[in-house]
C-alpha positions as CSV (number, residue, x, y, z in Angstrom):
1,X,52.5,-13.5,100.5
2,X,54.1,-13.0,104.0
3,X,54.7,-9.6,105.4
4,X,58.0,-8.2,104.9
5,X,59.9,-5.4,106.3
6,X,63.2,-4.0,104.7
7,X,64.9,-1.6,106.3
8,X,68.4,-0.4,105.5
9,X,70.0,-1.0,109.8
10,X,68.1,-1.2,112.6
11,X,67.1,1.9,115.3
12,X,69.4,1.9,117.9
13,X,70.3,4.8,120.4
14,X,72.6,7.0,118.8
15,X,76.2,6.5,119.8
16,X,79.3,9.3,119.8
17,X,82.6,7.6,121.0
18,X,85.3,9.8,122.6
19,X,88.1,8.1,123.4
20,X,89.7,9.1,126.7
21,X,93.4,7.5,126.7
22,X,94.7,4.0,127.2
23,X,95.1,2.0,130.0
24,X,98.5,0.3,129.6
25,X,98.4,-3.7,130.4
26,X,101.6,-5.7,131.3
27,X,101.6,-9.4,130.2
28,X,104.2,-12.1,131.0
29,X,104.0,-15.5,129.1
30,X,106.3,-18.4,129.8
31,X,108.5,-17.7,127.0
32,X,109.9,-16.2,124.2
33,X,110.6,-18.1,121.0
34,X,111.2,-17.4,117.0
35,X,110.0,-20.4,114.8
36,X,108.8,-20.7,111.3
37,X,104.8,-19.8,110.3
38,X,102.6,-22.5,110.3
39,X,100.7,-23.4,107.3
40,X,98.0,-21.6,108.3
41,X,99.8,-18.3,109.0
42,X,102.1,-18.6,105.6
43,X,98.7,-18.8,103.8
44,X,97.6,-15.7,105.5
45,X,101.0,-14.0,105.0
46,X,101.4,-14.6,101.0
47,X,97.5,-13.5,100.9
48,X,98.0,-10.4,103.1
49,X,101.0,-9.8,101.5
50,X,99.4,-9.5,98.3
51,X,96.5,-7.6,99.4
52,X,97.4,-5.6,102.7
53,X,94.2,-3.8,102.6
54,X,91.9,-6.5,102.3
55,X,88.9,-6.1,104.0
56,X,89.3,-9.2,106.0
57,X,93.2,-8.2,106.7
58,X,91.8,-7.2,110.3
59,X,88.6,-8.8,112.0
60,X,86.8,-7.1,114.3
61,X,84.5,-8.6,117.1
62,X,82.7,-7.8,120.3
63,X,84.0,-9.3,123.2
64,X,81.4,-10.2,125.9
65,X,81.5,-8.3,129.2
66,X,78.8,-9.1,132.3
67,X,76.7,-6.5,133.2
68,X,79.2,-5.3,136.3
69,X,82.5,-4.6,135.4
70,X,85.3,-1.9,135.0
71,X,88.3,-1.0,133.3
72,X,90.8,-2.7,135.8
73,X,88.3,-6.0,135.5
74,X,88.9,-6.4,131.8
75,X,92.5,-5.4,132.2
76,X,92.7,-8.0,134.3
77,X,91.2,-10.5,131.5
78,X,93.5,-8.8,128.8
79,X,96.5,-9.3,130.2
80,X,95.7,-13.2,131.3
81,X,95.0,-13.9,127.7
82,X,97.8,-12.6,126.6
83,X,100.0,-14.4,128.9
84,X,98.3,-17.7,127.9
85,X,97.9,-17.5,123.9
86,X,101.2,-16.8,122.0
87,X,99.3,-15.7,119.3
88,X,98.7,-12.4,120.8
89,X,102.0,-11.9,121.5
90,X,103.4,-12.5,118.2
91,X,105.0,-10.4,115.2
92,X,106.1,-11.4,112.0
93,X,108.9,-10.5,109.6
94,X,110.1,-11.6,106.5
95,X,113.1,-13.6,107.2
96,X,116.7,-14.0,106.3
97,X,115.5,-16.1,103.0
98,X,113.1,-15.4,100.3
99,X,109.7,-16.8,100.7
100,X,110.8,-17.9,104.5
101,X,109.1,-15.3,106.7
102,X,109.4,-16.2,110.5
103,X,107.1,-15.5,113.8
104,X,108.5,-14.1,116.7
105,X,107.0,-14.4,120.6
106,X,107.6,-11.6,123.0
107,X,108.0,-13.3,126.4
108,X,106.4,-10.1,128.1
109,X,105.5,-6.6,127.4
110,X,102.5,-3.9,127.0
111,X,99.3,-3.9,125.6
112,X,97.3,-0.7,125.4
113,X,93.7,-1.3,126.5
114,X,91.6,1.3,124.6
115,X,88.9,3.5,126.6
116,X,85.7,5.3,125.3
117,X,83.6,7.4,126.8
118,X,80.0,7.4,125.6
119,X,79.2,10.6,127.7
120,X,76.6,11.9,129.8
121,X,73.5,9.7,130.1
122,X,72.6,6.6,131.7
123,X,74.2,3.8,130.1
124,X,73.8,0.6,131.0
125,X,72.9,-3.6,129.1
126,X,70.3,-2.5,126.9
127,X,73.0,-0.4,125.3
128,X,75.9,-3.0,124.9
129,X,74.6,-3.7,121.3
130,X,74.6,0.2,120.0
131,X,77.6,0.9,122.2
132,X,79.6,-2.3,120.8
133,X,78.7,-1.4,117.1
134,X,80.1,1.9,117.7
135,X,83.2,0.3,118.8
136,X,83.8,-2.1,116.4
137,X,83.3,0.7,113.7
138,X,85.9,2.4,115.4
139,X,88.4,0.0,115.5
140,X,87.7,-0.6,112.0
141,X,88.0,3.3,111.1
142,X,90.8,4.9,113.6
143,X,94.6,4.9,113.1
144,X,96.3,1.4,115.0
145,X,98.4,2.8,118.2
146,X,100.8,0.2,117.8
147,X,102.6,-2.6,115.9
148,X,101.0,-5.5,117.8
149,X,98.7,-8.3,116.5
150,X,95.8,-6.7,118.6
151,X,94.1,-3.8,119.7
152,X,91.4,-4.0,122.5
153,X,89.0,-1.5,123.5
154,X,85.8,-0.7,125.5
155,X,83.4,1.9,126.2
156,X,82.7,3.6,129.2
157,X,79.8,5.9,131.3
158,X,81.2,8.5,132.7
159,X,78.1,9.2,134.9
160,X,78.3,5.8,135.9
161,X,81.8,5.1,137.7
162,X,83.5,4.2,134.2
163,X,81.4,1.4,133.9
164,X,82.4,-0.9,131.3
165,X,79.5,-1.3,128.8
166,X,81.4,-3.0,125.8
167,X,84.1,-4.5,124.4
168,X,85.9,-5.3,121.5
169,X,88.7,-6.1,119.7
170,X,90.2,-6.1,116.4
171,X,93.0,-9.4,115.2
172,X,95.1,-9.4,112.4
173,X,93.9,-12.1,110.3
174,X,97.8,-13.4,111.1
175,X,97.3,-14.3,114.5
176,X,93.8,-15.7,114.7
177,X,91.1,-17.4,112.7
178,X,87.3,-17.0,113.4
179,X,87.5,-20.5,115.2
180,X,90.6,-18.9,117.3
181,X,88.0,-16.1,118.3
182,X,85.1,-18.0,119.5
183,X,87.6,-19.6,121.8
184,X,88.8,-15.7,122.8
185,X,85.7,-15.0,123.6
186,X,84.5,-18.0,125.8
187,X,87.8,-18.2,127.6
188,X,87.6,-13.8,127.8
189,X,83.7,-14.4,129.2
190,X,85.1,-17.1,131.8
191,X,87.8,-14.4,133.3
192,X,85.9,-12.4,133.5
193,X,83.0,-14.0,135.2
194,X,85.1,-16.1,137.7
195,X,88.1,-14.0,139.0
196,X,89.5,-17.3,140.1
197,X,90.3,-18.8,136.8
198,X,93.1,-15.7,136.1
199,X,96.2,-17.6,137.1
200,X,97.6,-18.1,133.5
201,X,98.1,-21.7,133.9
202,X,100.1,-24.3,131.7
203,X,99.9,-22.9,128.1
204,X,98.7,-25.5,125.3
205,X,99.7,-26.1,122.1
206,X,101.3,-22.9,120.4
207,X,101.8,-21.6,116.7
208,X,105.4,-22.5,117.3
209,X,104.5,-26.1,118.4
210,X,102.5,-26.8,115.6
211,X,105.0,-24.9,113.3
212,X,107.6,-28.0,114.7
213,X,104.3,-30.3,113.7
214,X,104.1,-29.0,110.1
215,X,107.6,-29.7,109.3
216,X,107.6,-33.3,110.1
217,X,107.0,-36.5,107.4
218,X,103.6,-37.5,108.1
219,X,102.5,-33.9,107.9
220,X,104.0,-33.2,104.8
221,X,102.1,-36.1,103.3
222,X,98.9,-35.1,104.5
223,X,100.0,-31.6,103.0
224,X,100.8,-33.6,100.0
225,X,97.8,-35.1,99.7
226,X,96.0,-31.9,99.9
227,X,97.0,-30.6,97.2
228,X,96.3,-33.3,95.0
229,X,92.8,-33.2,96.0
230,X,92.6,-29.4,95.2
231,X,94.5,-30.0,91.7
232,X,91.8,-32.1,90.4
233,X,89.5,-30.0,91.9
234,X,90.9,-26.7,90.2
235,X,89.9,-28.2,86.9
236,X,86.2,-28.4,88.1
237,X,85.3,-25.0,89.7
238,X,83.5,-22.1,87.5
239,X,85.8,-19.1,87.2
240,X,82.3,-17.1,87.9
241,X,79.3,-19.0,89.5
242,X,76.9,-16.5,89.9
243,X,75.6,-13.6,87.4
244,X,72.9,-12.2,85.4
245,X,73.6,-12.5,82.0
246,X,74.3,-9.3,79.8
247,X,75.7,-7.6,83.2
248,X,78.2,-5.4,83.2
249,X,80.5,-4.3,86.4
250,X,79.5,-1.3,88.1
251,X,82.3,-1.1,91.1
252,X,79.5,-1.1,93.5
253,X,78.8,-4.2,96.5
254,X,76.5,-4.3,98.6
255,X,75.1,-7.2,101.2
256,X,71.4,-8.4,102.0
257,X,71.2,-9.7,105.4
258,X,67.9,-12.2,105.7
259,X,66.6,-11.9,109.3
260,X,64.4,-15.1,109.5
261,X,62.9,-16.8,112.9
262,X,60.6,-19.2,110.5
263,X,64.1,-20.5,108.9
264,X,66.1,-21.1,112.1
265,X,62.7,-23.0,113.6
266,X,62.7,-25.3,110.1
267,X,66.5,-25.8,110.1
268,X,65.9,-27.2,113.6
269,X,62.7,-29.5,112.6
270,X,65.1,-30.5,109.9
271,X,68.3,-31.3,111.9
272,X,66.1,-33.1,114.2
273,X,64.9,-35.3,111.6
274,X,68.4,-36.0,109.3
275,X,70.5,-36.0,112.1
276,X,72.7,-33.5,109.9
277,X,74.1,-29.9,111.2
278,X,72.1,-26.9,110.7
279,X,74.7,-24.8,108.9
280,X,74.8,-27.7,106.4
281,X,71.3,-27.8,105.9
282,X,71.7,-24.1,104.9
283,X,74.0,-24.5,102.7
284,X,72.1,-27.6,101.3
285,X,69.1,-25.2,100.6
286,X,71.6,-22.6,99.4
287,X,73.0,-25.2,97.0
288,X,69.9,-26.1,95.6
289,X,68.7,-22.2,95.1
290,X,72.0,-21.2,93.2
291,X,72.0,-24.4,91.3
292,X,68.4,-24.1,89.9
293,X,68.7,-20.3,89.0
294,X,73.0,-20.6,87.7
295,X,72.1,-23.6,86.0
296,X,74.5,-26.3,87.1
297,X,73.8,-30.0,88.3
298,X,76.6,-29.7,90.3
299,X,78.2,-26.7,92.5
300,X,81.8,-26.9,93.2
301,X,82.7,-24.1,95.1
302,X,85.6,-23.0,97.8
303,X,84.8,-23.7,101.2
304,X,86.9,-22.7,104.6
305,X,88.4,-25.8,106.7
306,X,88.6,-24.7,110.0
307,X,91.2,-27.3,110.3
308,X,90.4,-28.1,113.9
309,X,89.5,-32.1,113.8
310,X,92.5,-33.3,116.1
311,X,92.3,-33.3,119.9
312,X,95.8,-30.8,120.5
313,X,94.0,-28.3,117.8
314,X,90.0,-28.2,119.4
315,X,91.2,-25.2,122.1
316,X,94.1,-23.8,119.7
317,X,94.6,-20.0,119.4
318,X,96.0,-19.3,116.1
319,X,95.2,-19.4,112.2
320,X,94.7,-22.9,111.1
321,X,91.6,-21.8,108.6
322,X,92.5,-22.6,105.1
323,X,90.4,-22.9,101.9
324,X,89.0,-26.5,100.2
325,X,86.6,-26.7,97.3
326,X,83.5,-28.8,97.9
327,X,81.3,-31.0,95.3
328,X,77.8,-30.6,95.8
329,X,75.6,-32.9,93.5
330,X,72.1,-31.5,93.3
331,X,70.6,-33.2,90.8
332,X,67.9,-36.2,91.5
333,X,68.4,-35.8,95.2
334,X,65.5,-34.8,97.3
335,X,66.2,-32.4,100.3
336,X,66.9,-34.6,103.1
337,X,69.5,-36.5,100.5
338,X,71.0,-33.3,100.3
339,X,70.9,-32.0,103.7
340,X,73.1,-35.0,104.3
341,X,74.8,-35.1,101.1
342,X,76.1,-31.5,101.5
343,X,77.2,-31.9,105.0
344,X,79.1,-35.1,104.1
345,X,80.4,-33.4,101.2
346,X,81.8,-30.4,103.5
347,X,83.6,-32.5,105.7
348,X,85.3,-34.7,103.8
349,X,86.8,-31.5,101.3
350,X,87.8,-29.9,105.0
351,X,90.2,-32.7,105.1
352,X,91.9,-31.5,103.0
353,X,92.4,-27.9,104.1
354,X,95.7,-28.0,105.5
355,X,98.6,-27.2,102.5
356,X,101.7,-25.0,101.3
357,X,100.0,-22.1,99.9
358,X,103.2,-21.3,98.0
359,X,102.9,-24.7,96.2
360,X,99.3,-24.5,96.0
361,X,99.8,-21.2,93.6
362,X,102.1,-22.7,91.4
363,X,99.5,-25.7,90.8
364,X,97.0,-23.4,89.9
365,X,99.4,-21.1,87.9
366,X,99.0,-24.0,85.7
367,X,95.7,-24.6,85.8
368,X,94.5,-21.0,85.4
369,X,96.9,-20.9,82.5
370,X,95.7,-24.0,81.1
371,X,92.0,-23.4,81.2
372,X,92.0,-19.9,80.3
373,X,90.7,-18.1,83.9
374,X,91.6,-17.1,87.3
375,X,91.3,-19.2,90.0
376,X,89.4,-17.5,93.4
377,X,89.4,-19.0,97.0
378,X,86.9,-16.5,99.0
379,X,84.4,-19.2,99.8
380,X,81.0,-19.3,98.9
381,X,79.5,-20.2,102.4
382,X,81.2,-18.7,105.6
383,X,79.9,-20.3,108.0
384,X,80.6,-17.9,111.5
385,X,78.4,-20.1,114.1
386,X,79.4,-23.0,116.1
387,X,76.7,-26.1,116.3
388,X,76.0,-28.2,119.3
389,X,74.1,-31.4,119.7
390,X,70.7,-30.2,120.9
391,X,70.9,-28.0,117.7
392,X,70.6,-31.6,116.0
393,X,67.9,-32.6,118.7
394,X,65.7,-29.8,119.9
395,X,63.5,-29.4,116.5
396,X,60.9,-31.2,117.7
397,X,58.9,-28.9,119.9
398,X,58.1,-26.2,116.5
399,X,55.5,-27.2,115.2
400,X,55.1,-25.9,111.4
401,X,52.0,-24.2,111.7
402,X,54.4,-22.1,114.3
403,X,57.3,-21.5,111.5
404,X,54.5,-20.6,109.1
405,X,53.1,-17.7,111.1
406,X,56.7,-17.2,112.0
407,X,57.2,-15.8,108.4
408,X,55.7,-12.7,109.0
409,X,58.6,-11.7,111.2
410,X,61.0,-11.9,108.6
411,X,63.5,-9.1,107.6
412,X,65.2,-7.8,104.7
413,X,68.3,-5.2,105.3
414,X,70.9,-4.2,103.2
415,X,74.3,-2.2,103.5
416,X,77.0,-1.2,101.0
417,X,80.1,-3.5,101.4
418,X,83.4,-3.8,100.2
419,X,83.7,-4.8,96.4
420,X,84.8,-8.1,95.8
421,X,86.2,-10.5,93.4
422,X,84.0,-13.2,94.4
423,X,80.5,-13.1,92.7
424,X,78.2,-14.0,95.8
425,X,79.4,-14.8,99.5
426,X,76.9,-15.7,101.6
427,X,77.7,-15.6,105.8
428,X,76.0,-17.7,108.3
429,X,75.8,-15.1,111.4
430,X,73.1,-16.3,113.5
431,X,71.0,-19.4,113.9
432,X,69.5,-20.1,117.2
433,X,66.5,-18.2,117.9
434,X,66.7,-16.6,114.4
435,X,68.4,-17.4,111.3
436,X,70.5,-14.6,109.9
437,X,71.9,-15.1,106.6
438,X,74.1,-12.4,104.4
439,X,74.3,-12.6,101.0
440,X,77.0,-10.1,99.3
441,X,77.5,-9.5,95.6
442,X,81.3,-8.9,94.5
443,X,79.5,-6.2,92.2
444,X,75.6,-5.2,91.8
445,X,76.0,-4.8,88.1
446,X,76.9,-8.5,87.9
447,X,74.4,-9.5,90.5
448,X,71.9,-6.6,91.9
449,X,70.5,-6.3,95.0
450,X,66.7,-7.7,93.6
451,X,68.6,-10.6,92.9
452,X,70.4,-11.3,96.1
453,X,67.2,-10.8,98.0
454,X,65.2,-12.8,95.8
455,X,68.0,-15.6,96.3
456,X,67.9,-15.3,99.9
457,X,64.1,-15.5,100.0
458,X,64.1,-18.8,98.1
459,X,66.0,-20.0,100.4
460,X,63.8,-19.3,103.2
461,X,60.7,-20.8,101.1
462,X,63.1,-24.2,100.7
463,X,64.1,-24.1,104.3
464,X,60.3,-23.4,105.5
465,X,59.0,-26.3,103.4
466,X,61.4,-28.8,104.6
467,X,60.1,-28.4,108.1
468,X,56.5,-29.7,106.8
469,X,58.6,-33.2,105.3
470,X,61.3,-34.4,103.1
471,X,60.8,-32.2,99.4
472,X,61.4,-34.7,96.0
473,X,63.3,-33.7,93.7
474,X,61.1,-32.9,91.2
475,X,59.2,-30.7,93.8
476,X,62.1,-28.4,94.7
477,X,61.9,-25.8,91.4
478,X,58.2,-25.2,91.7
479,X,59.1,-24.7,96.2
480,X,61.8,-22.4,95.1
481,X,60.2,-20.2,92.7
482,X,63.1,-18.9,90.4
483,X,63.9,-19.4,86.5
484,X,67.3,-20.4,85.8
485,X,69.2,-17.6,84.2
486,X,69.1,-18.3,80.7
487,X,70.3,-15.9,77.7
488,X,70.4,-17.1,73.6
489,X,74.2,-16.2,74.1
490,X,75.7,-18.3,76.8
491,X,77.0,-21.4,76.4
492,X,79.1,-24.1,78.8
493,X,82.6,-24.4,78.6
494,X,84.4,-26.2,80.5
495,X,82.4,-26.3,83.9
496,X,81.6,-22.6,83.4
497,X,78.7,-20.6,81.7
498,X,80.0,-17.9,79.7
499,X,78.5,-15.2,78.1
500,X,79.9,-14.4,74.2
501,X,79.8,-11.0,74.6
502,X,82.1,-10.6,77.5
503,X,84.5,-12.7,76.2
504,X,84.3,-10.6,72.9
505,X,84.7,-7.0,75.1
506,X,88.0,-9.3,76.7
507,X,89.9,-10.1,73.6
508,X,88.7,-6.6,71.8
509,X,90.6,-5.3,74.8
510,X,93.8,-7.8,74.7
511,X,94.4,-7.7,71.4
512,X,93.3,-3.9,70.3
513,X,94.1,-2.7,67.5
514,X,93.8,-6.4,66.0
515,X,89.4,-6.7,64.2
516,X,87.9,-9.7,66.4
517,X,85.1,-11.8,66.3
518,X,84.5,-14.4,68.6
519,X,82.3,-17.3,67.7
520,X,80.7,-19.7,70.1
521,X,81.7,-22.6,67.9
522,X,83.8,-23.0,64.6
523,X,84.4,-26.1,62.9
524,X,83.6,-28.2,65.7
525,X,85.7,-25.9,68.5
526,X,83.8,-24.1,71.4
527,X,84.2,-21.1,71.7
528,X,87.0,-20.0,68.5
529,X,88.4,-16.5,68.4
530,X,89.0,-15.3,65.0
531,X,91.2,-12.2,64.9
532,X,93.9,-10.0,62.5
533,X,97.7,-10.2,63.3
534,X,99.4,-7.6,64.9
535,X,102.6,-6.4,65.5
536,X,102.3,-7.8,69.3
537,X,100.2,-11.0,68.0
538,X,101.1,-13.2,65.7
539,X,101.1,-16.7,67.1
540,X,98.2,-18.4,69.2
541,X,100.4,-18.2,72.6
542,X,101.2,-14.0,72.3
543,X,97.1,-13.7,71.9
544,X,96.5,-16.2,74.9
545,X,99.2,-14.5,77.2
546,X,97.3,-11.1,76.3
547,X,93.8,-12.5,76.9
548,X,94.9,-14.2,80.3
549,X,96.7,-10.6,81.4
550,X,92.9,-9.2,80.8
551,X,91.0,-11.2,82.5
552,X,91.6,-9.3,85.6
553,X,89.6,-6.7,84.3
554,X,86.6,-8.8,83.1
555,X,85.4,-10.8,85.5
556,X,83.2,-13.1,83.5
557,X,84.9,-14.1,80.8
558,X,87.1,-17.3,80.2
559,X,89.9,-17.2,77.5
560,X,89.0,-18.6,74.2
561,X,89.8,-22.1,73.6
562,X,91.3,-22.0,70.1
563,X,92.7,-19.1,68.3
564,X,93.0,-18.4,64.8
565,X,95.2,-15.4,63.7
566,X,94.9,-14.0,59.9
567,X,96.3,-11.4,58.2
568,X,93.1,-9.2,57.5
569,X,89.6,-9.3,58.4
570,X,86.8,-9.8,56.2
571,X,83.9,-7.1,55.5
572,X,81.8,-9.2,57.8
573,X,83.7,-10.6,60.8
574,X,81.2,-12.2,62.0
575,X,80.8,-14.8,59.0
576,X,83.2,-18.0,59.6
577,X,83.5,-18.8,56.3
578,X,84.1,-15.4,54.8
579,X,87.7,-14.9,57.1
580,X,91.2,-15.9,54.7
581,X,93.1,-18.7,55.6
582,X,95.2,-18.2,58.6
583,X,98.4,-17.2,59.3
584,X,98.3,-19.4,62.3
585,X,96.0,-21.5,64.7
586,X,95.7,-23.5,67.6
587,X,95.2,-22.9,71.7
588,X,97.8,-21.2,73.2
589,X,98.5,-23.2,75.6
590,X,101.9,-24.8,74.7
């Protein structure tokens, strides 16, 4: 067994930020305008609008700065970008109609430019990492100054002439994307390394353009069509992939991050060798982990489309990220097949990212009311790092007797994180150099934080293996090393593995005071709910109404898919044969 060290964050000089006051930045852009949102921003809107604290409401990044620079440098860069992107320099408001909300662009105006000091001390590179943590946290943590779209900040040494030692800023999910940020970045880097590029230049296409693009014919087909790929997906995805059986919610999250040269040196060996991506063959080896140890022969999942395949969208500042759901057929496939399988798979559900979130809901009101669940979009795999083509070329030189002593470098580190209603999310950071990969469980009582690093390890055995040669399919379950979860009391209904006894705590709750029993099968139905009338229940459709109203409280159970309602109980509920004849039966779902 490889060495391993787990640690909970990494030793870094301590940091204590004291901000000093802003520096005020004027901006002038070539116009002003008021449009509609886009598609991408009205999906952000109805989601933000629904959950305003949402950890992902804001995202904040470090922004690279050279080694040289000070404050009037980077408000020099700052108020260049926000002359070029309209993004930055939009607000939103609801709109004279319901359900219309509009963006407005400020032609010109003032953004604050946040300073910290880092106090006394020499200060200088080795510190950006510690000193841009700080900031970010920060950001995250203090009250906004303003109503804008953006704050920007940095860090300075005093003892140093205000040298500039970090940056960072923090976007409203509104404005931007991830894909939107990498582009901030590069284009913030370039400023700031060649003065000569600050001249603002002809602007390219805007949210307001592409809100004009939305609206016409062709793009409401495509939109169209969209959604008729993620209706018949709907009826395919789990309600819950991912959790032990007999677990019970604990309102606790945390995150594993695997830290892992040997993986990033084998994802390379096998990019070189299937010509696929390396995020893909990731998520190929993450597909194959969570499909042995869930049990499924197929994972269909949520996925982000970063929506960015035409020419006018590659350089576009603005949120165009929506979700898809992806197929992924594990099953007889060996791991090349599915390195190249997966990545196919990926790209052709990111076609079909771009939709009317509005319409999407009431498609899967149906759906969710039809199959007995709720519906989630937070995507399984997040991938946060942008490929290249000698990422599918340069695997050649590692040898794998290289990635094998490699292993012994290999981290484990956890943190708490925001509690979620997504059972595992797993977030490509990092992956030239070394591979880092976090794993977060919506809630540790559902899936624990032994699990999520024994998941993640698998995935490093698969990944390590690959390197040697292409893995059979009948080779990958012994490579990855995990028992599929398995329990005398779950069953699969449709596309979902449900334990009995949670549905049983879900309908004891709906339908209290009513006695229930709920079988896992009853003359020939999955999955039957026999319980006694009440005053609130007396026909299938009351008890389905209150069962659907409590899932949101139990987040592994399905609705049952036939009812049968009866005007007492028998001494033993849970005989079939021994409950009267019913006052009323059937689904629910008329």
């Amino acid at each position: 067994m490889s060495p391993r060290t787990e640690t909970g964050q990494r030793r870094r000089r301590r940091v204590r930020l004291t901000p000093v006051g802003p520096v005020p930045v004027e901006f002038a852009g070539e116009r002003a305008g008021e449009g509609p949102l886009t598609l991408g921003q009205l999906n952000n809107y109805n989601w933000l609008s629904q959950a305003p604290d949402h950890f992902y409401a804001i995202l904040c990044v470090e922004l690279p700065v050279p080694a040289v620079m000070s404050v009037d440098d980077v408000a020099g860069a700052t108020g260049v970008l926000f002359a070029r992107y309209e993004s930055l320099r939009t607000t939103y408001v609801p709109g004279d109609m319901p359900g219309e909300p509009r963006q407005r662009v400020a032609a010109a105006g003032v953004q604050l430019l946040e300073v910290c000091s880092l106090g006394a001390g020499q200060w200088g590179p080795p510190d950006r990492p510690a000193a841009a943590e700080a900031l970010v946290r920060w950001l995250r943590e203090s009250p906004d100054p303003g109503p804008g779209p953006v704050r920007m900040a940095v860090t300075v040494a005093p003892d140093m002439g205000d040298r500039v030692i970090a940056c960072a800023a923090a976007f409203s999910h509104l404005a931007v994307d991830h894909g939107a940020i990498e582009i901030l970045k590069r284009d913030f880097a370039g400023l700031l390394g060649d003065p000569a590029r600050r001249p603002a230049g002809r602007p390219g296409h805007q949210p307001l353009d592409q809100a004009e693009l939305d609206a016409t014919p062709a793009e409401r087909r495509r939109a169209d069509a969209a959604l008729e790929y993620l209706r018949e997906q709907s009826w395919r995805i789990p309600r819950y992939l991912y959790a032990l059986p007999g677990g019970r919610a604990s309102g606790e999250s945390l995150a594993v991050e695997l830290s892992s040269a040997a993986a990033a040196m084998a994802a390379r060996r096998v990019a070189a060798r299937t010509r696929t991506s390396r995020p893909s063959i990731v998520l190929a080896a993450i597909c194959a982990v969570v499909a042995r140890r869930a049990g499924y022969p197929e994972l269909v999942f949520p996925i982000l489309s970063s929506n960015r395949f035409e020419r006018h969208l590659v350089n576009y500042v603005g949120a165009l990220a929506q979700a898809s759901i992806a197929t992924v057929e594990i099953g007889g496939r060996s791991f090349d097949e599915l390195a190249r399988h997966t990545w196919t798979t990926v790209m052709e559900a990111s076609r079909y990212g771009r939709y009317d979130a509005a319409k999407q809901a009431a498609m899967d009101k149906l759906a969710e009311h039809e199959r007995g669940l709720r519906l989630t979009y937070d995507p399984m795999f997040n991938n946060l790092v942008p490929e290249s083509w000698s990422g599918l070329t340069a695997g050649v030189g590692f040898q794998p007797e290289q990635i094998d002593v490699a292993l012994a470098r290999t981290e484990l580190r956890w943190c708490l994180a925001p509690v979620s209603g997504t059972p595992i999310q797993f977030t490509l950071n990092q992956i030239d150099g070394c591979l880092q990969l976090d794993m977060r469980s919506g809630d540790t009582g559902l899936v624990p934080r032994a699990e999520l690093e024994s998941v993640l390890l698998a995935v490093e055995r698969l990944l390590v293996a690959a390197a040697h040669g292409d893995i059979a399919a009948g080779q990958m379950p012994g490579l990855i090393g995990l028992e599929p979860l398995a329990s005398p009391d779950r069953i699969l209904v449709d596309h979902c593995w449900v334990d009995i006894a949670a549905v049983q705590r879900m309908v004891d709750d709906a339908a209290a005071p009513a006695v229930v029993h709920v079988f896992a099968s009853a003359s020939g139905r999955p999955l039957v709910a026999h319980l006694t009338a009440t005053d609130d229940i007396r026909t299938p459709e009351q008890a389905h109404a209150r069962c659907m109203a409590a899932l949101a409280h139990h987040r592994t159970a399905i609705t049952p898919r036939h009812y049968v309602i009866c005007r007492t109980a028998p001494a033993d509920p849970s005989d079939p044969a021994a409950w009267p004849a019913p006052l009323a039966t059937g689904t629910g779902r008329a």
